[in-house]
Structure formats: structure tokens, C-alpha cells
N, CA, C and O atoms as a DFTB+ gen file, in Angstrom:
756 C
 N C O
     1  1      96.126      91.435     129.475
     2  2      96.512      92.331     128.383
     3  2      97.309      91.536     127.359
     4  3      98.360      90.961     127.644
     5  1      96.760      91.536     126.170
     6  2      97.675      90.545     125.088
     7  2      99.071      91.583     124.907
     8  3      99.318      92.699     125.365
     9  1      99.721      90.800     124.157
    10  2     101.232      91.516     124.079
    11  2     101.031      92.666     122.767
    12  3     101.956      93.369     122.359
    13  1      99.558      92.691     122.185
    14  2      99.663      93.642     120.861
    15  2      99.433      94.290     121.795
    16  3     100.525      94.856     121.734
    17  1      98.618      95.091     123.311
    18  2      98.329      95.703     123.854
    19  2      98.939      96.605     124.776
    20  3      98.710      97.726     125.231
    21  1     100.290      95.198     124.950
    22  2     101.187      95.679     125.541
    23  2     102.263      96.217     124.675
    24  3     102.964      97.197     124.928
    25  1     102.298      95.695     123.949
    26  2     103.291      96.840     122.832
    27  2     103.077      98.336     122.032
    28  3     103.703      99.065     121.263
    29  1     101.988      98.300     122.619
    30  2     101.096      99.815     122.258
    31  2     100.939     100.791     123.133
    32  3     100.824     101.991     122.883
    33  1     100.935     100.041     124.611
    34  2     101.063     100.931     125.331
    35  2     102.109     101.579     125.667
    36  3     102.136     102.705     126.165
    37  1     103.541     100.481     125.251
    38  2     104.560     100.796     125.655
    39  2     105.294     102.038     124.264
    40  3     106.281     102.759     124.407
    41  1     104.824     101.973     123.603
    42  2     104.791     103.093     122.026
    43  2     104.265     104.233     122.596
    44  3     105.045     105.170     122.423
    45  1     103.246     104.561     123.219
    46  2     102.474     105.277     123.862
    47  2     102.880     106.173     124.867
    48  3     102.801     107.402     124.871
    49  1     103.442     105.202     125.945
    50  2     104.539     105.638     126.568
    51  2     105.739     106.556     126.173
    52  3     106.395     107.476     126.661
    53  1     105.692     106.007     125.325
    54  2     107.282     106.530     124.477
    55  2     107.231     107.651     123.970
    56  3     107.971     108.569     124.323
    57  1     106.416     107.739     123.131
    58  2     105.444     109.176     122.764
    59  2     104.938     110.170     123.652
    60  3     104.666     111.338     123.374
    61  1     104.847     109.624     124.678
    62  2     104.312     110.846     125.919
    63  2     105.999     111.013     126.583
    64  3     106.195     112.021     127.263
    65  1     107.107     110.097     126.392
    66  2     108.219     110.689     127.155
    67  2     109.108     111.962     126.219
    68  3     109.779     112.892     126.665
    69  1     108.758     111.517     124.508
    70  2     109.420     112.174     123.313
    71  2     108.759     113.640     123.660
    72  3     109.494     114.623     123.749
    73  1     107.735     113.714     123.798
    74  2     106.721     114.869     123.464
    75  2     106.582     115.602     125.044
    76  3     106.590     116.825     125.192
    77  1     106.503     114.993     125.747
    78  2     106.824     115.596     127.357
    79  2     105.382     116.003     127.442
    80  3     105.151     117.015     128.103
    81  1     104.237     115.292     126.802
    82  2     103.325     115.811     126.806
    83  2     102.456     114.171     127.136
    84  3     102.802     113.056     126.745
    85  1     101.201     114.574     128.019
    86  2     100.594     113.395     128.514
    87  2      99.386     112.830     127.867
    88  3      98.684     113.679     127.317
    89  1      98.917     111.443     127.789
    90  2      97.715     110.774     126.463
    91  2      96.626     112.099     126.935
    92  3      96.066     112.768     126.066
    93  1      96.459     112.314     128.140
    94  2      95.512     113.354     127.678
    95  2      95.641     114.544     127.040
    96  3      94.777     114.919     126.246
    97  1      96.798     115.313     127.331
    98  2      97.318     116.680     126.413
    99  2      98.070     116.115     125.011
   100  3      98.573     116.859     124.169
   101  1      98.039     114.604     124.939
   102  2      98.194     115.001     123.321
   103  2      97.203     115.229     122.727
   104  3      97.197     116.044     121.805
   105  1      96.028     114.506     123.144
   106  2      94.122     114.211     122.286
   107  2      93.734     115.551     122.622
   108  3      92.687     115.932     122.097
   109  1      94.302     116.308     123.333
   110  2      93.458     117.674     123.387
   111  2      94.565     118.519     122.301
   112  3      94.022     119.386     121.617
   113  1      95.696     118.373     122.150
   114  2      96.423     119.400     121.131
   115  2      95.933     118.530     120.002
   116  3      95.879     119.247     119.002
   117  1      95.460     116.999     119.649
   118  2      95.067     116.857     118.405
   119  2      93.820     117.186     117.565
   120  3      93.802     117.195     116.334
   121  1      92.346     117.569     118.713
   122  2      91.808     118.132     118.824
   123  2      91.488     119.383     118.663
   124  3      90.779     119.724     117.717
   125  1      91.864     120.081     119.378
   126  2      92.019     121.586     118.991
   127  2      92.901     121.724     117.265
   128  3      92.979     122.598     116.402
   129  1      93.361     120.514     117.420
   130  2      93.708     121.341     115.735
   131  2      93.112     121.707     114.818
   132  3      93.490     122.496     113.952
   133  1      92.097     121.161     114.911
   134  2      90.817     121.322     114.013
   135  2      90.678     120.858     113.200
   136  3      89.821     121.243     112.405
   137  1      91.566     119.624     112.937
   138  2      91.425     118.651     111.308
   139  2      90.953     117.675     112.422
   140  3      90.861     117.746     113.647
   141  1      90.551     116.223     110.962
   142  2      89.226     115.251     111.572
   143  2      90.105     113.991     110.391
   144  3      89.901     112.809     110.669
   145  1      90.793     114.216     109.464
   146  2      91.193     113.348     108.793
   147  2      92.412     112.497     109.326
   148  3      93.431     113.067     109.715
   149  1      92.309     111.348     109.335
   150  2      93.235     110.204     109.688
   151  2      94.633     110.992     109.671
   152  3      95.304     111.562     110.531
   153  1      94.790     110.711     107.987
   154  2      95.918     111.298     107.752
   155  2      96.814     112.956     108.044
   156  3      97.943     113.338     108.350
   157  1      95.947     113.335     107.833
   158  2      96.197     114.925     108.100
   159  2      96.484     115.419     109.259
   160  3      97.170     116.428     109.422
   161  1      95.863     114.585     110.358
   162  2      96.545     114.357     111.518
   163  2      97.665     113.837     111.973
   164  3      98.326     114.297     112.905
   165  1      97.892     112.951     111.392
   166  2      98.986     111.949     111.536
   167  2     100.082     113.206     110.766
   168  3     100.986     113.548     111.528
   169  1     100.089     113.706     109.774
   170  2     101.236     114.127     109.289
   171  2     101.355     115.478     110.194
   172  3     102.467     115.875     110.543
   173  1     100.148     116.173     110.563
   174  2     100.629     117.430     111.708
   175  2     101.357     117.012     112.975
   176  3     102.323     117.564     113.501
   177  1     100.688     115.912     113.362
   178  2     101.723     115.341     114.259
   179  2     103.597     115.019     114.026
   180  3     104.497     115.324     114.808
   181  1     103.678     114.506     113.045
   182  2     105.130     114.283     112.410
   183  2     105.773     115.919     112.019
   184  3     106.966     116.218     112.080
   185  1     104.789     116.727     111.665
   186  2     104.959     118.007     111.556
   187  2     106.061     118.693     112.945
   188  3     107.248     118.867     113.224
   189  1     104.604     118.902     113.519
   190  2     104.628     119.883     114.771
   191  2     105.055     119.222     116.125
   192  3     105.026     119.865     117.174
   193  1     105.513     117.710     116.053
   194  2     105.984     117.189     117.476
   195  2     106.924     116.260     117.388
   196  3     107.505     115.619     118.263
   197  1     107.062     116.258     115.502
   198  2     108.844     115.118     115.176
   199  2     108.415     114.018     115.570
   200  3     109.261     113.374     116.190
   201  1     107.263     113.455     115.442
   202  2     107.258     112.202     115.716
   203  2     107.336     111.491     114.161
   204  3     107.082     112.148     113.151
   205  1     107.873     109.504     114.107
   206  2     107.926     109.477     113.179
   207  2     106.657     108.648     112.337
   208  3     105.966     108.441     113.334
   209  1     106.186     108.279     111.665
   210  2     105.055     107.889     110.698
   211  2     104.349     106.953     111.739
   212  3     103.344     107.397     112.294
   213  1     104.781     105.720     112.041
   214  2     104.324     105.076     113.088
   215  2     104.020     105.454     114.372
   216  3     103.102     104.889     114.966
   217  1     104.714     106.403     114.928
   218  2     104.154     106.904     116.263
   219  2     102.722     107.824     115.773
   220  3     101.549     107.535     116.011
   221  1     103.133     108.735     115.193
   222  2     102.007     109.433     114.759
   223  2     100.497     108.928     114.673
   224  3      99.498     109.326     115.272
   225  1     100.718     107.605     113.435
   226  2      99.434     106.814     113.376
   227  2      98.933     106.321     114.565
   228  3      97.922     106.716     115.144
   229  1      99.678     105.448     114.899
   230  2      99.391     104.969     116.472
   231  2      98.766     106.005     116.903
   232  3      97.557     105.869     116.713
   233  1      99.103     107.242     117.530
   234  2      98.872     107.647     118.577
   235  2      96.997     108.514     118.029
   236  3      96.106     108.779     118.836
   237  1      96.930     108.757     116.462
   238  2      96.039     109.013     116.126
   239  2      94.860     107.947     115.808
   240  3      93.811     108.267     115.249
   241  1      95.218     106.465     116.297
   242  2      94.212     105.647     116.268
   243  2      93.910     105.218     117.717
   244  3      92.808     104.811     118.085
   245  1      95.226     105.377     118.670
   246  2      94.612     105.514     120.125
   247  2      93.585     106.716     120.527
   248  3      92.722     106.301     121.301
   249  1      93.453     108.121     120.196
   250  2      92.952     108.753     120.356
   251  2      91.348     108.859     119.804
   252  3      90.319     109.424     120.173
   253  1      91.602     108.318     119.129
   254  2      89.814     108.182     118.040
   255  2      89.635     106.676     118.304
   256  3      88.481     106.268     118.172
   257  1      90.459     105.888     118.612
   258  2      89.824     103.998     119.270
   259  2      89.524     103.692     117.432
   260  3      88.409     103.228     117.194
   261  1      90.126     103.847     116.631
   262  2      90.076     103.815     115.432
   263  2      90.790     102.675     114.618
   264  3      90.426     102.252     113.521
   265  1      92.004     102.202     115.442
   266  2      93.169     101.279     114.640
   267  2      91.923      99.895     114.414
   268  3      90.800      99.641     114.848
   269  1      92.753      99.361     113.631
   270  2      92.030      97.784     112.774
   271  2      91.777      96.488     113.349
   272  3      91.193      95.475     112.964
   273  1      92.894      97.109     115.223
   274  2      92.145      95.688     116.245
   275  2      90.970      95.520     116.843
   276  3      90.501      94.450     117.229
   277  1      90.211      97.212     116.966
   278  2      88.888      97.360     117.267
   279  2      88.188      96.768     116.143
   280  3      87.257      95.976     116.290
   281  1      88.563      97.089     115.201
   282  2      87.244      97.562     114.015
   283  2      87.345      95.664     113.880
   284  3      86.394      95.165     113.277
   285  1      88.241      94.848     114.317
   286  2      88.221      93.577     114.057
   287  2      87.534      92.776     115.232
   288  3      86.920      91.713     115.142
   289  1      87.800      93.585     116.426
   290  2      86.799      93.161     117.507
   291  2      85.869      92.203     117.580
   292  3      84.879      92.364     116.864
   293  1      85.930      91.090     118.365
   294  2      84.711      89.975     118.307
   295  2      84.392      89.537     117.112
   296  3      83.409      88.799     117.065
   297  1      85.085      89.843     115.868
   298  2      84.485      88.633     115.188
   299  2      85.567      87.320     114.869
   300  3      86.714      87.291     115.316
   301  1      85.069      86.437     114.159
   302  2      86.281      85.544     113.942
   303  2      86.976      85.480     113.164
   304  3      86.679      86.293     112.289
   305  1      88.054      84.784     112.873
   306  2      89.263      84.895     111.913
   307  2      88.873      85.173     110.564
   308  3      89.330      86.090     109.881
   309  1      87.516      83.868     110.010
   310  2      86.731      83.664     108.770
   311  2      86.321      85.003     108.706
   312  3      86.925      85.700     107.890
   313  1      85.171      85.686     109.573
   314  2      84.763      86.775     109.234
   315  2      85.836      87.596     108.791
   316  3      86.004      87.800     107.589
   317  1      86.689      88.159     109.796
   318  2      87.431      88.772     109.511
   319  2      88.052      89.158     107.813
   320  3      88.055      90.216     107.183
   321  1      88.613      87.566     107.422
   322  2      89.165      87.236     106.644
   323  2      87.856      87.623     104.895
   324  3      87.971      87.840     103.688
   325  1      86.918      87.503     105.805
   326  2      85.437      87.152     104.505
   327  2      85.277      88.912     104.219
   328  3      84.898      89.346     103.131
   329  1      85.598      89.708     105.267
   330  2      85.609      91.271     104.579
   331  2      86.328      91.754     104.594
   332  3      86.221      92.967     104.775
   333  1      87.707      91.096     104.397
   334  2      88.582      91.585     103.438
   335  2      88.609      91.450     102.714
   336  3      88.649      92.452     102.001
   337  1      88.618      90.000     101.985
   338  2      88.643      89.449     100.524
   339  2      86.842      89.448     100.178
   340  3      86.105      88.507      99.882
   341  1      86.648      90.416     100.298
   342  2      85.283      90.549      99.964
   343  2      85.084      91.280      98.144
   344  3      86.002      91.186      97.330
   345  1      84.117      91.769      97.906
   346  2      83.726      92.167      96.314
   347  2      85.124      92.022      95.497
   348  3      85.652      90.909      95.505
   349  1      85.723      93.035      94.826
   350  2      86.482      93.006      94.248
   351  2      87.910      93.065      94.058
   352  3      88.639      93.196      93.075
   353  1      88.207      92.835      96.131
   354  2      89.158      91.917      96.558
   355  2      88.951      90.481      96.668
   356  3      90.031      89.985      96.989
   357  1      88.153      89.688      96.561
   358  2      88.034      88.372      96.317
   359  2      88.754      87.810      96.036
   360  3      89.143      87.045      96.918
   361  1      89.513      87.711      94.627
   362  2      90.673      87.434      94.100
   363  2      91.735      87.322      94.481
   364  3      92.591      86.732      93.822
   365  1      92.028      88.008      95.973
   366  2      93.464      87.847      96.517
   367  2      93.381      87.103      97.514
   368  3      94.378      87.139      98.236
   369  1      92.306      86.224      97.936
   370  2      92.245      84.899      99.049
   371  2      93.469      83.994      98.704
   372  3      94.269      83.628      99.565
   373  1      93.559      83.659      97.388
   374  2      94.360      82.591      97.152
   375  2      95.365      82.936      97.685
   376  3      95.871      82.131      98.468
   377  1      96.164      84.514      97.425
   378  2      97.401      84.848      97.439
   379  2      97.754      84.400      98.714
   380  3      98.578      83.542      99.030
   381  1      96.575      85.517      99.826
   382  2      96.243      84.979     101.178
   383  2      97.162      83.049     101.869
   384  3      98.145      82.675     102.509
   385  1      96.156      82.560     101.265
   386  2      95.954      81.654     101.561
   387  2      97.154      80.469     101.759
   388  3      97.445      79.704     102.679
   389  1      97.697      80.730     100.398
   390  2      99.333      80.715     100.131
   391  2      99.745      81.063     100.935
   392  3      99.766      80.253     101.862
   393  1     100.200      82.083     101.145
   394  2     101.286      82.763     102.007
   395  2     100.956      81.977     103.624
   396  3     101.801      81.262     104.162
   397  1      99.952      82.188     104.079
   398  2      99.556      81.716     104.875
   399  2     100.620      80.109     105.355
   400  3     101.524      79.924     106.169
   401  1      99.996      79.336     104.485
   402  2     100.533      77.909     103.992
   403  2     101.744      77.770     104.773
   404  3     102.030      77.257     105.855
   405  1     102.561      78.605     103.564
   406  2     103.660      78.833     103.745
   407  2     104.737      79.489     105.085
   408  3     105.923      79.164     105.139
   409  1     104.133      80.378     106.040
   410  2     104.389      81.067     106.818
   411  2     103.828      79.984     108.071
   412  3     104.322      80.222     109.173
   413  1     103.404      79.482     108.043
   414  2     103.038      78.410     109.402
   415  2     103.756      77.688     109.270
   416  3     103.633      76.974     110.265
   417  1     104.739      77.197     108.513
   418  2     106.184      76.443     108.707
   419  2     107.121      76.663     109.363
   420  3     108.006      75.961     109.852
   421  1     106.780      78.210     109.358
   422  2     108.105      78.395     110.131
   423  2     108.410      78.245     111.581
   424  3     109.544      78.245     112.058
   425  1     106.996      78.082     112.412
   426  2     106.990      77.943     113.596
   427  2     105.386      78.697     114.449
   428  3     104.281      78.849     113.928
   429  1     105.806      79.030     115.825
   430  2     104.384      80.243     116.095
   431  2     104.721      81.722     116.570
   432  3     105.541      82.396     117.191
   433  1     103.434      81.771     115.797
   434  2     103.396      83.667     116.316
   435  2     102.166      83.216     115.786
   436  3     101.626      82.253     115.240
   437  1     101.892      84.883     116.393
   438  2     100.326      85.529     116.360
   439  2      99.673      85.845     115.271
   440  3     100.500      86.507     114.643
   441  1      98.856      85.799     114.738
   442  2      97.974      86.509     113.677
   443  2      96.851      87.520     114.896
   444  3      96.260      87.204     115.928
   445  1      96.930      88.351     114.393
   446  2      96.181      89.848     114.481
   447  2      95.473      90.501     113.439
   448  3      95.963      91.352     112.697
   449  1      94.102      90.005     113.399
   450  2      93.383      90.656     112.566
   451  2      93.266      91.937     112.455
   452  3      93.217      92.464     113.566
   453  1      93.173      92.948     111.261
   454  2      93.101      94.303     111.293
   455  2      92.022      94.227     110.388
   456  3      91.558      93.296     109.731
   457  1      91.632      95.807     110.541
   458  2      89.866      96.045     109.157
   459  2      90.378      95.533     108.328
   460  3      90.080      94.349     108.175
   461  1      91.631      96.289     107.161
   462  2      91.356      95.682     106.042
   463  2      93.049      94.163     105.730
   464  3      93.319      93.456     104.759
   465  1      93.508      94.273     106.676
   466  2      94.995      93.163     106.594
   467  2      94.664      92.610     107.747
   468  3      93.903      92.901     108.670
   469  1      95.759      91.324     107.380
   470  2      96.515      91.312     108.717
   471  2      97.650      91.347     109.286
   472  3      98.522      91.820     108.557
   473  1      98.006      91.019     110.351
   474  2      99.705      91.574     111.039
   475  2     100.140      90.330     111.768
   476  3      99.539      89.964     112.779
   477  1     101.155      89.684     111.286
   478  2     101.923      88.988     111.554
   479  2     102.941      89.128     112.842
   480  3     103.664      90.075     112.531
   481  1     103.360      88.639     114.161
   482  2     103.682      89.029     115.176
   483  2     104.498      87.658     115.882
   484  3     104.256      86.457     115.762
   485  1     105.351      88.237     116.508
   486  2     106.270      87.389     117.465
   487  2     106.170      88.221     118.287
   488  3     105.077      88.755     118.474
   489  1     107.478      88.635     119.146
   490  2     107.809      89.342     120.060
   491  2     107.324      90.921     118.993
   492  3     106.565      91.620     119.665
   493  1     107.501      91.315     118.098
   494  2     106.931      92.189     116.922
   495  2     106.350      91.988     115.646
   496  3     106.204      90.925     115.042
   497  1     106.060      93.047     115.335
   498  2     105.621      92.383     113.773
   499  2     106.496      92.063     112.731
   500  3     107.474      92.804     112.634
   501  1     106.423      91.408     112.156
   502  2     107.206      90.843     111.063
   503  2     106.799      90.949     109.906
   504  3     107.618      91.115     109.002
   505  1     105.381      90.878     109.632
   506  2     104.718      90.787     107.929
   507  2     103.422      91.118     109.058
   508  3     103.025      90.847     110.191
   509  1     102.990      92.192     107.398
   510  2     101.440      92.556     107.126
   511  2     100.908      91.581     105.702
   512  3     101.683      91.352     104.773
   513  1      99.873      91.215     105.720
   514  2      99.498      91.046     104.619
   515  2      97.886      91.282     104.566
   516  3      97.135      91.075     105.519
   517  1      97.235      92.057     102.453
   518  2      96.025      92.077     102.193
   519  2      96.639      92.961     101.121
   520  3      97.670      93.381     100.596
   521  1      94.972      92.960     101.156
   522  2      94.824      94.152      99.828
   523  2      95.453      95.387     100.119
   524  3      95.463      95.631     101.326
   525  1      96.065      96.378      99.287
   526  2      96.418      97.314      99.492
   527  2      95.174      98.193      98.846
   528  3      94.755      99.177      99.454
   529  1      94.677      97.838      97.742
   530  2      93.771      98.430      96.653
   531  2      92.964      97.220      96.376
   532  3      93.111      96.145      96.958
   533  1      91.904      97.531      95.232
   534  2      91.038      96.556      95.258
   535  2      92.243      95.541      93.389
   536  3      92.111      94.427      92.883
   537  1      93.068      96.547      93.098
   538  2      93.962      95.860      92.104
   539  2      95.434      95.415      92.766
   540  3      96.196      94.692      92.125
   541  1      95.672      95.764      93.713
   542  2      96.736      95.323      94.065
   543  2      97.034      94.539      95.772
   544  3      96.555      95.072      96.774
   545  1      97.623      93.633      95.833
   546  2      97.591      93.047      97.062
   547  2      99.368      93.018      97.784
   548  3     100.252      92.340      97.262
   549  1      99.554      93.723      98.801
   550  2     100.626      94.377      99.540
   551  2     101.160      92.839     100.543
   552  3     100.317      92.182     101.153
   553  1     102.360      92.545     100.550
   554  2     102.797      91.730     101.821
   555  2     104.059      92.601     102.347
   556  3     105.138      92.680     101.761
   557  1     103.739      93.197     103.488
   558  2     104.448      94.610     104.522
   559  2     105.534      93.383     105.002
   560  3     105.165      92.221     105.173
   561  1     106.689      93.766     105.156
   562  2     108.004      92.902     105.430
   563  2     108.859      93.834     106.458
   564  3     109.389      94.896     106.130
   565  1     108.900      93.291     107.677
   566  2     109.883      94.035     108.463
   567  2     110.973      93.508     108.892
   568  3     110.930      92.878     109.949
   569  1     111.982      93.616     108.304
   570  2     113.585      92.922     108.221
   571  2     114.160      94.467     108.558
   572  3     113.633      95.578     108.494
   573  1     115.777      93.899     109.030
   574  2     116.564      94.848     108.940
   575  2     117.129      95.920     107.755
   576  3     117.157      97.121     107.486
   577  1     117.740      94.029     107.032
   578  2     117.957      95.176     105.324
   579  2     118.012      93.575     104.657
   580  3     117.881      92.543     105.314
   581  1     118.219      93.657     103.325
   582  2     118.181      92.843     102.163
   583  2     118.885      93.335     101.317
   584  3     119.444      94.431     101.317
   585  1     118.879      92.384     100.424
   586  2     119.888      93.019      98.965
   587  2     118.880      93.675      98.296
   588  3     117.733      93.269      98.111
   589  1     119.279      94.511      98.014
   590  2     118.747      95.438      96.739
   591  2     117.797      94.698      95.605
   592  3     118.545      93.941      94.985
   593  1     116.513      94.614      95.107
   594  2     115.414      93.536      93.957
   595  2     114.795      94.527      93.994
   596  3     114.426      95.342      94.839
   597  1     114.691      94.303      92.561
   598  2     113.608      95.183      92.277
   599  2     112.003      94.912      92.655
   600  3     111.107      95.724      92.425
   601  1     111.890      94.086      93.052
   602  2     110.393      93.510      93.887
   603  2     110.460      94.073      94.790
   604  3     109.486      94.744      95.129
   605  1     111.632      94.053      95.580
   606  2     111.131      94.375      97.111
   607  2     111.578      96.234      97.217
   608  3     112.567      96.902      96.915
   609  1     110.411      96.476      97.733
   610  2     110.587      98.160      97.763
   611  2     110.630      98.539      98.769
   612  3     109.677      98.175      99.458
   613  1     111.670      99.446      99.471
   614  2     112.387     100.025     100.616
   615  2     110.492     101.103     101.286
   616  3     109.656     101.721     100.628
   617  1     110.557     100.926     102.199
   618  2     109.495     101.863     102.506
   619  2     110.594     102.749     103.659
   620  3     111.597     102.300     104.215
   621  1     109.859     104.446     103.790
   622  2     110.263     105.224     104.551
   623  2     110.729     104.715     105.833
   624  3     110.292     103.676     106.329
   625  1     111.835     105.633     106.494
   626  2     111.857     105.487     108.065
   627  2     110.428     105.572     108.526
   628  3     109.501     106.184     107.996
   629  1     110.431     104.898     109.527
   630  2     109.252     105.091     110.794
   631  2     107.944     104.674     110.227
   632  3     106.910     105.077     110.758
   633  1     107.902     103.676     108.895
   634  2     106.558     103.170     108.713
   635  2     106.192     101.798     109.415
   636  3     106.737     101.264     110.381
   637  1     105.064     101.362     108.620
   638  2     105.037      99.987     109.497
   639  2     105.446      98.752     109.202
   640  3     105.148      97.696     109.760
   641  1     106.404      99.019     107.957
   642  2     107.100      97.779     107.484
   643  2     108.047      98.529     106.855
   644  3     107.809      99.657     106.425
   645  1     109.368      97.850     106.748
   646  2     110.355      98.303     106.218
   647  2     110.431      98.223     104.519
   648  3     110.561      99.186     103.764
   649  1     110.343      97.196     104.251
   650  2     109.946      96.844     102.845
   651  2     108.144      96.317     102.671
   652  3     107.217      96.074     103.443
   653  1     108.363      96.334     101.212
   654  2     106.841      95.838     100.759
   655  2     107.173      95.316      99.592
   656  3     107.964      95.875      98.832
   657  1     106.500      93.996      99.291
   658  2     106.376      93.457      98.106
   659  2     105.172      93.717      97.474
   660  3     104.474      93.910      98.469
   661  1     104.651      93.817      96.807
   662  2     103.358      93.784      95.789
   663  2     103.512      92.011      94.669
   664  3     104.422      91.490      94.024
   665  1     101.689      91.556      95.062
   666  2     101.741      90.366      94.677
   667  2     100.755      90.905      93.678
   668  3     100.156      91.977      93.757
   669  1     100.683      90.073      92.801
   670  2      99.202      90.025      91.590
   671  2      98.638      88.449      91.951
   672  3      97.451      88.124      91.903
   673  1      99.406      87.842      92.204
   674  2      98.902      86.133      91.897
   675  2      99.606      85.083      92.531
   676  3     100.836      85.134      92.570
   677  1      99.162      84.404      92.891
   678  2      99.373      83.366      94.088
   679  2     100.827      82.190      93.571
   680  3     101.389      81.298      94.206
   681  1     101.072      82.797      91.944
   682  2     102.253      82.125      91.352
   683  2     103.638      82.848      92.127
   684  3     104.672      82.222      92.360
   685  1     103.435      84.152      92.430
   686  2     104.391      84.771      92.990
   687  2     104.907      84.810      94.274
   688  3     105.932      85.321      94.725
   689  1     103.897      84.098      94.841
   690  2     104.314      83.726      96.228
   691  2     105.625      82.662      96.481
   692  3     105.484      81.749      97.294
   693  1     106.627      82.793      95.903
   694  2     107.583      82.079      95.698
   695  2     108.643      81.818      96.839
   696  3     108.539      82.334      97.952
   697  1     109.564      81.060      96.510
   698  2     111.359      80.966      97.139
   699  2     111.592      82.357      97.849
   700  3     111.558      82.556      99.064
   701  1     111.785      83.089      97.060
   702  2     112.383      84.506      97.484
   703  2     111.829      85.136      98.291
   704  3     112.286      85.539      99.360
   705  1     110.373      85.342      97.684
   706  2     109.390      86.005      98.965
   707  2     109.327      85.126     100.189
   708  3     109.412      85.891     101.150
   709  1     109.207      83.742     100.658
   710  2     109.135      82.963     101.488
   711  2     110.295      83.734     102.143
   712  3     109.979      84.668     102.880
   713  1     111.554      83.469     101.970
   714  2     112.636      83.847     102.291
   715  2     113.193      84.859     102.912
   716  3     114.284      84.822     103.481
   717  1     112.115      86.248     102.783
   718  2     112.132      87.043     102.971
   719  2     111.786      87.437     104.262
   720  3     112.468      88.033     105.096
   721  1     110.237      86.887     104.345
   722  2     109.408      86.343     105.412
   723  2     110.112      85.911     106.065
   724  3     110.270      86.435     107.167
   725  1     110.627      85.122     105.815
   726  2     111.334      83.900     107.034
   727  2     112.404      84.699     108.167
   728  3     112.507      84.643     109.393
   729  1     113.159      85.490     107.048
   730  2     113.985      86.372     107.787
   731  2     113.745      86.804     108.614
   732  3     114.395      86.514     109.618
   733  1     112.634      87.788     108.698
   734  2     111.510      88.525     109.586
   735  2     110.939      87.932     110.260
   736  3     110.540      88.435     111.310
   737  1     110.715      86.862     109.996
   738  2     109.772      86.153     110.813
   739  2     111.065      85.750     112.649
   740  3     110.802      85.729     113.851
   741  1     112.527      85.490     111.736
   742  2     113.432      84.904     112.467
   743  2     114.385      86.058     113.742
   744  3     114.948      85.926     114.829
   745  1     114.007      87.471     112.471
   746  2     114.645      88.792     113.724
   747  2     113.474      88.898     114.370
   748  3     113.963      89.450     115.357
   749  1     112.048      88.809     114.698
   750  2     111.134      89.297     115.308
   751  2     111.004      88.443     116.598
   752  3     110.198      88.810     117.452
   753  1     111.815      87.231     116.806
   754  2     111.300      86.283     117.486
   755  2     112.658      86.323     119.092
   756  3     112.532      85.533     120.027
């Protein structure tokens, strides 16, 4: 069992001790709800059982075998990498590629391919990176806290990164953002 596997189950766990309810009676109360949409699920869940953004998703991509480590399944890094930055994400390989560069300095962890990113990992995740949109390209940052920039934008409790930067161009992959990373890269480990 790799450790993304094992850290999912153990989320999983956690979610069946919060909810007092078991992986099979949650997929049957998510079920019977009668919605089919990713999201709409995910937020009835945060709704109706207080779970927070991340448990929710999780537990609605364990139930449908849906999350981005399947859908990445057996192929290789290149592939992987070739449909993401595919049509009119193309343009953000470089950013990619950069960051990349840059982030293998700091030492090892995991890369974890997902459908459309990927997830950066030590003992946890630390950075997502890809396209967010086919105009904008997202690097997901999970630190404790930072100073206040207007680049770096606070995301909700209970998502899957604490902050997020938004890149346009591989010039921006700079000092600061490195730095940022690094941080994360340094609490995750």
C-alpha cells in the first residue's frame, strides 16, 4: 500500500469515526440522496454530516473510485503530464517545468499524478500544481501561515491547500514563490 493510500484510508477512517457511520452506510446515505454531481455531493455532505471540504471530496471520490490517482492509473509520468498540458493548456508546461526544476532541490518526496494536476507529497502534501482553467495555471501551497501578499491567496478551512498562487508565465516562478514551496515542502517532511 503506497503512503497516498495509506493516508486515505486513514481520512476515511476518520470520517467513519466523525460520522459514526460506516464506508458502507456512508455510499448508501450518498446514494439515496439522489444527486450524481461531484460537487453537490460533496457540499450535502459538509451540509448534512459537518464534514469539512476535504473530507467531503475524499470521501465522494472514494465512493464513485473517481479521485485523479485512478483516472492517472498505469500510465506514465510523460503521459500523464502530455494530458494535462494538452490543447489549450499547452502553454503552461514551461511554468510546469520550472517549478519542477526548482522544487527537486530541495530534496525527495513523491510526485502523484492526478487527471488534471499534480500533488506534491512527503509525509503530506505540500504543493499541487497545473492548470486550474485552460487561462490560468494554479500552484496549491500547504503551509501553516505566511505574511499577508497579495499573490498568495488564503484558501478556506478544510480545502486542499491552504494558500494558492496563480501563475501566467514561467517569469513568475520566482524567489518568493520558491520560498514558499520550500516552506511546505520543509513542514510536510
Amino acid at each position: 500500500m503506497s503512503s497516498l493510500d495509506k493516508a486515505i484510508q486513514t481520512q476515511i477512517n476518520n470520517i467513519q469515526k466523525k460520522t459514526g457511520m460506516s464506508l458502507d452506510e456512508l455510499s448508501a446515505f450518498i446514494k439515496k440522496s439522489g444527486l450524481s454531481k461531484h460537487g453537490e455531493i460533496r457540499d450535502m455532505l459538509k451540509e448534512k454530516l459537518g464534514l469539512g471540504h476535504g473530507d467531503a471530496n475524499a470521501l465522494v471520490h472514494v465512493v464513485f473510485e473517481s479521485d485523479g490517482t485512478r483516472a492517472a492509473e498505469g500510465k506514465s509520468m510523460d503521459a500523464v503530464l502530455d494530458e494535462i498540458y494538452s490543447g489549450p493548456k499547452a502553454g503552461f508546461r514551461p511554468i510546469h517545468e520550472k517549478l519542477m526544476k526548482e522544487i527537486q532541490k530541495f530534496g525527495e518526496f513523491e510526485v502523484v499524478p492526478k487527471k488534471g494536476y499534480v500533488s506534491l507529497r512527503r509525509k503530506k502534501q505540500f504543493a499541487m500544481l497545473g492548470p486550474k482553467t485552460n487561462t490560468r495555471f494554479q500552484v496549491g501551497i500547504n503551509a501553516k501561515e505566511f505574511k499577508k501578499n497579495v499573490r498568495l491567496l488564503e484558501q478556506p478551512k478544510g480545502g486542499m491547500c491552504n494558500f494558492v498562487v496563480n501563475v501566467s508565465d514561467a517569469k513568475e516562478v520566482d524567489a518568493e514563490l520558491i520560498a514558499w514551496l520550500k516552506s511546505a515542502f520543509e513542514e510536510a517532511g
